[in-house]
N, C-alpha and C positions, 0 to 999 in steps of 0.2 A: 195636339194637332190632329184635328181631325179628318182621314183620309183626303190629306192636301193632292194626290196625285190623280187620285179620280175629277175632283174639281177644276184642277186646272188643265184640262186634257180639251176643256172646250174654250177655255183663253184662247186671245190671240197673243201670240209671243212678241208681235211689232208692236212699239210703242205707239200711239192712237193721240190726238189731242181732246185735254179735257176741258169742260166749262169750269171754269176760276167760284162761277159764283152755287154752283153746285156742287164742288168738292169745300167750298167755306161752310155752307150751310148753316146752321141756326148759330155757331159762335162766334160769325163773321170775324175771323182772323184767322190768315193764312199761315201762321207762321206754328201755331196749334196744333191747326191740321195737317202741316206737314211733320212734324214731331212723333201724331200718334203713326201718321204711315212709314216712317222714316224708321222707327222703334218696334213697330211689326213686324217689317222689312227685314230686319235683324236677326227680329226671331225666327222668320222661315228661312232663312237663309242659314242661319245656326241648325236648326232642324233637319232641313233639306243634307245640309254634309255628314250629320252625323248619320243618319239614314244610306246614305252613298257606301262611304266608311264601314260601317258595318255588315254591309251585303258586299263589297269588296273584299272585305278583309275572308270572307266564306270562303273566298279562291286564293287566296294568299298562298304561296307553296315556299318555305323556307329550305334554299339552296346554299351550298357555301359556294359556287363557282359564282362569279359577278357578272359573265360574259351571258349565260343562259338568262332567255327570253321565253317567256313561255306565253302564248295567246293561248286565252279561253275564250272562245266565242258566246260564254252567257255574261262573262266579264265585261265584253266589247257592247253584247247588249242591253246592260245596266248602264254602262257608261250613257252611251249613245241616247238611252230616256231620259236619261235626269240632261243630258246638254239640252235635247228639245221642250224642258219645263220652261215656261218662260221666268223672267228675271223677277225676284222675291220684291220687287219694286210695285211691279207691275201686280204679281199677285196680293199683293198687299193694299197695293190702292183701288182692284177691285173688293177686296173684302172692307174695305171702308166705304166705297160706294154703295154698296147692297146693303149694310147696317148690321153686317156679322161683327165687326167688333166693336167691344166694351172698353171703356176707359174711362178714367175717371185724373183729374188734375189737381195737386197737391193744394195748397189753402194760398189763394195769390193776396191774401194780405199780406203773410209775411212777406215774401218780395217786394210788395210797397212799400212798407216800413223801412227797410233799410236805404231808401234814398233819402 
């Protein structure tokens, strides 16, 4: 993933309506196209936590009292950036609009055949 946080820093985070017949584009089938964005989707969202997780876990402080709360304010502003990314939905289905992502679909004979 290539520096997804920089990129999406000029997204809009509110969901937007799109043209039907410009997110089909040359395979005219919706149901394709929502697949590769839907499976992209997944992976920046997989991405996205493990990223979180890991710069969290930097301030993790292992206590045995369960009652102790400890705020760290670079914690609160890690947190606070990744809630303002927009939704791995969103980022996904503009990186299919621009024509940043590659994909390729498995051999749809076979799926024929077995009807």
């Amino acid at each position: 993933m290539k520096d997804i946080k920089s990129k999406v820093q000029s997204l809009n985070p509110s969901i937007q309506p799109k043209d039907m017949d410009v997110m089909i584009g040359e395979h005219r089938n919706i149901y394709e196209t929502l697949a590769v964005i839907t499976k992209r989707a997944r992976q920046v969202n997989v991405d996205l936590k493990k990223e979180l997780y890991q710069k969290l876990e930097e301030f993790a402080e292992t206590t045995d009292a369960i009652e102790e709360i400890h705020e760290n304010k670079e914690q609160i502003e890690i947190s606070k950036f990744y809630e303002r990314i927009p939704n791995s939905v969103i980022i996904s289905m503009d990186e299919y609009l621009n024509d940043e992502l590659h994909y390729r679909f498995t051999d749809k004979k076979k799926y024929f055949e077995e009807d």
